[in-house]
C-alpha angles and dihedrals in degrees: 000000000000110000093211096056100043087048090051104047093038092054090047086047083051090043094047093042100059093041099059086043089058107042089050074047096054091042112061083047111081095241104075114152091047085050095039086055098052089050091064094045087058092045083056092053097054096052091047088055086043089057090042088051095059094034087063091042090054082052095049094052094045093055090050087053091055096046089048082053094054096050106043076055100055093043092055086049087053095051094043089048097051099051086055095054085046098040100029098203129148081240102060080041104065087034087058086048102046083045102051087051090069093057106111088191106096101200090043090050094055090050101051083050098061086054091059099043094062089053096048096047086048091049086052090046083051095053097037089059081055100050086053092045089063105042087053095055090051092044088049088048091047096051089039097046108038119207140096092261093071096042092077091052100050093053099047087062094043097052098051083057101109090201114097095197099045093035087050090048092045088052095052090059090050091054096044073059105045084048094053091048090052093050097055085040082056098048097044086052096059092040084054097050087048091049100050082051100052091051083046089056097045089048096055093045088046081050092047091044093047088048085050098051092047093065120086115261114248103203091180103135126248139173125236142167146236099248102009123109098222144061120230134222095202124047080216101059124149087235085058093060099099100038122102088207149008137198133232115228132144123263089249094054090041092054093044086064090046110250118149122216119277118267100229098061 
């Protein structure tokens, strides 16, 4: 049965009721019209207490409805909080949150805040570790695998690291790296400098032999000596004079080796 219209029919029988028991009152007393009157000040009473009656029952029910509403809310706060206590995500994060912001309850609210904000500070620390785990796989590749095209990636990784300490000492390693690169870059520059002119060299000297062998060979005989810078005609030679021996090679062979013809002949 519906309470409002079993409360309503029942209250206009009542007034009805009554009104038609004090008007035959009224009637059968001689003065009719000032008791008639009064009758219908009391009629109107009663329908004044009626309206109040269902005013406060409107109110009843719409506060219901709002506590109903508050609760359903903070229900829905409580579920969202605790799947993000137990499936710590950026995205049940930012649900609990959006959740929690509809509470009206302060304290409930705050409550429900706290929560989030453990979990948040334990999702950060979550993200910050892998920030670090990266960094240090690219810095280990980097220092097992030396060259510059491991250096950018290294540091991209290092600097989104949020640490000082951690980020200062990751770097470190990067730039024991970068030296040790330089150096060998270094190294193999100069071994390369020493090496172009060493095949310079041998080319000159291939250039110098092949132009010797071009040239016709004079096997005229002269005489020469161990330590002396020209090549003599005559084994008698004035030049000859202080050496305690000479030895006989053709022209071709003593101006090979780069001797000049003696000035007195």
């Amino acid at each position: 049965m519906d309470f409002k219209t079993f409360f309503k029919d029942k209250k206009n029988l009542a007034i009805t009721i009554l009104s038609v028991l004090l008007i035959a009152s009224f009637s059968s007393q001689g003065n009719q019209s000032q008791e008639l009157s009064q009758a219908e000040d009391k009629i109107e009473q009663l329908s004044q207490d009626v309206k109040q009656a269902k005013s406060d029952l409107k109110d009843s029910e719409v506060g219901k409805k709002e506590v109903q509403k508050t609760k359903e809310i903070e229900n829905s706060a409580e579920t969202a909080v605790k799947n993000l206590e137990k499936d710590q995500t950026q995205a049940n994060l930012d649900l609990a949150t959006s959740k929690v912001d509809a509470v009206t309850d302060a304290d409930k609210k705050e409550k429900f805040q706290k929560r989030i904000a453990t979990v948040k500070t334990a999702i950060e620390a979550k993200k910050e570790k892998e920030l670090e785990d990266k960094a240090e796989t690219a810095v280990k590749n980097l220092e097992n695998n030396q060259s510059r095209d491991n250096i950018d990636d290294a540091k991209n990784k290092v600097n989104a690291v949020n640490n000082s300490t951690k980020k200062e000492a990751f770097n470190n390693r990067i730039n024991a790296v970068v030296s040790a690169i330089e150096a060998k870059e270094a190294e193999a520059s100069k071994q390369a400098q020493e090496q172009s002119a060493a095949e310079a060299a041998a080319q000159q000297a291939q250039q110098q032999q092949n132009q010797a062998a071009a040239q016709p060979v004079d096997t005229t005989t002269v005489y020469i000596t161990r330590t002396g810078s020209h090549y003599h005609l005559n084994p008698n030679c004035r030049g000859l004079n202080r050496s305690k021996s000479t030895t006989p090679v053709s022209l071709s062979e003593a101006q090979a080796l780069g001797l000049t013809l003696c000035g007195f002949e």
